[in-house]
C-alpha positions in Angstrom: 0.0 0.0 0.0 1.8 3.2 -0.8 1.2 7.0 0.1 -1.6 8.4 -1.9 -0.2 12.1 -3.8 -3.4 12.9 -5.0 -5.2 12.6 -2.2 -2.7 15.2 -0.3 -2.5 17.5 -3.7 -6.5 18.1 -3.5 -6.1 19.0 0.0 -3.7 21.4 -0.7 -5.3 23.3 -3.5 -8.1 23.2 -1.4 -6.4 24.7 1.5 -4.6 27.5 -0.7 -8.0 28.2 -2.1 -9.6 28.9 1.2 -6.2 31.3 1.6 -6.8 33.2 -1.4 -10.6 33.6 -0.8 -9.9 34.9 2.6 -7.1 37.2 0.6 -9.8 38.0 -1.4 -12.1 39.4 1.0 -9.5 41.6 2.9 -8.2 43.3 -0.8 -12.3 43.9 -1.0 -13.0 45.1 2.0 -9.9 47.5 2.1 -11.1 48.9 -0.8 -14.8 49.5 -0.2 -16.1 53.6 0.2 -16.4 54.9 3.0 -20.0 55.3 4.5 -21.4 58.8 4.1 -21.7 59.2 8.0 -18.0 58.8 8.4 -17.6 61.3 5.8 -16.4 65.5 6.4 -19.2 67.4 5.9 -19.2 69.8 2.9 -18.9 73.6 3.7 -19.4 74.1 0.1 -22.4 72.7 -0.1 -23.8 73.1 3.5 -23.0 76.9 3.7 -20.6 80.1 3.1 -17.0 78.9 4.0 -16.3 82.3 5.6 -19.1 83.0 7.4 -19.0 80.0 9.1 -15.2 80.5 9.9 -16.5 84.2 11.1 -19.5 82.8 13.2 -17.0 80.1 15.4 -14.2 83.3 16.0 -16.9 85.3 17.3 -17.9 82.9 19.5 -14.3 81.8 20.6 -13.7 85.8 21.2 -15.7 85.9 24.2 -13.7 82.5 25.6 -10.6 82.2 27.5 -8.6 78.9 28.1 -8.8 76.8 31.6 -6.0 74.9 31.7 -7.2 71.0 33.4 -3.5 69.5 33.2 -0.9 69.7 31.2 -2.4 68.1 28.2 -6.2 69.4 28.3 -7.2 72.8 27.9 -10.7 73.9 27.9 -12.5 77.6 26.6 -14.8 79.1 29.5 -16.3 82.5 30.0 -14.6 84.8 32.0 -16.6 84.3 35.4 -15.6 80.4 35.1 -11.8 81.1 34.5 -11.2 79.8 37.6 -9.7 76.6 40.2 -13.3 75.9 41.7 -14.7 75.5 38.1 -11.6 73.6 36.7 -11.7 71.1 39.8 -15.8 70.6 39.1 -14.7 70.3 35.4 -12.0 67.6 35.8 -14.7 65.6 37.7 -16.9 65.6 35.0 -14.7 64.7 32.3 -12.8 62.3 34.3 -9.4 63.4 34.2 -7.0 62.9 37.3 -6.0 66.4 39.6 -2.6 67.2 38.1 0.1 66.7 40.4 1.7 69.7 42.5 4.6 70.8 41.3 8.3 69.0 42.0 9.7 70.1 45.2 13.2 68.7 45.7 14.5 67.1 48.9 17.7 68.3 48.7 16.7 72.5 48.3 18.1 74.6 50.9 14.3 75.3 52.5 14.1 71.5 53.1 17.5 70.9 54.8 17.2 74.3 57.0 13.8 72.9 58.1 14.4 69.8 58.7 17.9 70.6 60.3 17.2 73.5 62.2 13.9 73.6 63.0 13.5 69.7 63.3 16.4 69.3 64.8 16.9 65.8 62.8 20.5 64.0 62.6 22.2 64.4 59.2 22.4 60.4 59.2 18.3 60.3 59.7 18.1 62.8 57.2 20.0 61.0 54.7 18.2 57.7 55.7 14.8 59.8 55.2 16.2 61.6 51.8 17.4 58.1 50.4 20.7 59.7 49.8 24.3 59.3 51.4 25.5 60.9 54.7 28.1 62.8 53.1 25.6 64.1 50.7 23.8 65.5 53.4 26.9 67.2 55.5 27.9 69.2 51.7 24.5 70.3 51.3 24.7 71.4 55.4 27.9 73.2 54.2 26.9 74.4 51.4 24.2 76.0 53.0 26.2 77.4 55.6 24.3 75.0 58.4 27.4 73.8 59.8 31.1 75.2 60.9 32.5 72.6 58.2 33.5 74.4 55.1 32.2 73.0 51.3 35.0 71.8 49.6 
């Protein structure tokens, strides 16, 4: 009994067939317009180009922007140009507060406070900062904190 070729040669073709169908059907479906709803409207056809442009600048004259975080910017009237207004507008939209601004750990207002007013080691500090100890005596220096001069 041997290995029948033909048998495996129609399964093939058919397989490849099914293939190029499938092909088929992605070319023509690539290609197909584009439904009228999807479409740009017209201003040619809808309306005056310009007076529409005129109409929205008008509008956006009597707007100012309201910043929501750095990436969204909103237009508001003059009396809504304001924090209470963003806040109740970030709620609605569902965008996150932005986040305060970067303070750093290592600025001269943080190491006076928490040296002198504090009264915390330099090796807690460090341990609290998540830097070295001698990082924290040259910044004590540097701000003048400590008889030791900066190098």
């Amino acid at each position: 009994m041997g290995f029948n070729f033909e048998k495996l040669n129609e399964l093939s073709n058919d397989r490849s067939k099914e293939v190029m169908r499938k092909a088929d059907r992605i070319i023509r479906d690539r290609h197909s317009r584009i439904p009228d709803k999807y479409k740009k409207i017209d201003t040619t056809v809808n309306g005056d180009v310009e007076s529409l442009a005129e109409q929205h600048k008008e509008m956006e004259r009597r707007l100012f922007p309201l910043r929501l975080n750095k990436t969204t910017v909103i237009y508001v009237t003059k009396d809504k140009q304001n924090e209470a207004y963003a806040a109740k507008a970030r709620k609605r939209m569902g965008i996150a507060e932005p986040k305060k601004p970067f303070v750093d750990p290592l600025s001269e207002e943080n190491i006076t406070k928490l040296y002198k007013e504090e009264k915390i080691p330099p090796r807690r500090m460090a341990e609290m900062l998540n830097v070295s100890v001698r990082t924290i005596y040259l910044r004590l220096a540097k701000y003048g904190l400590t008889k030791v001069k900066c190098r």
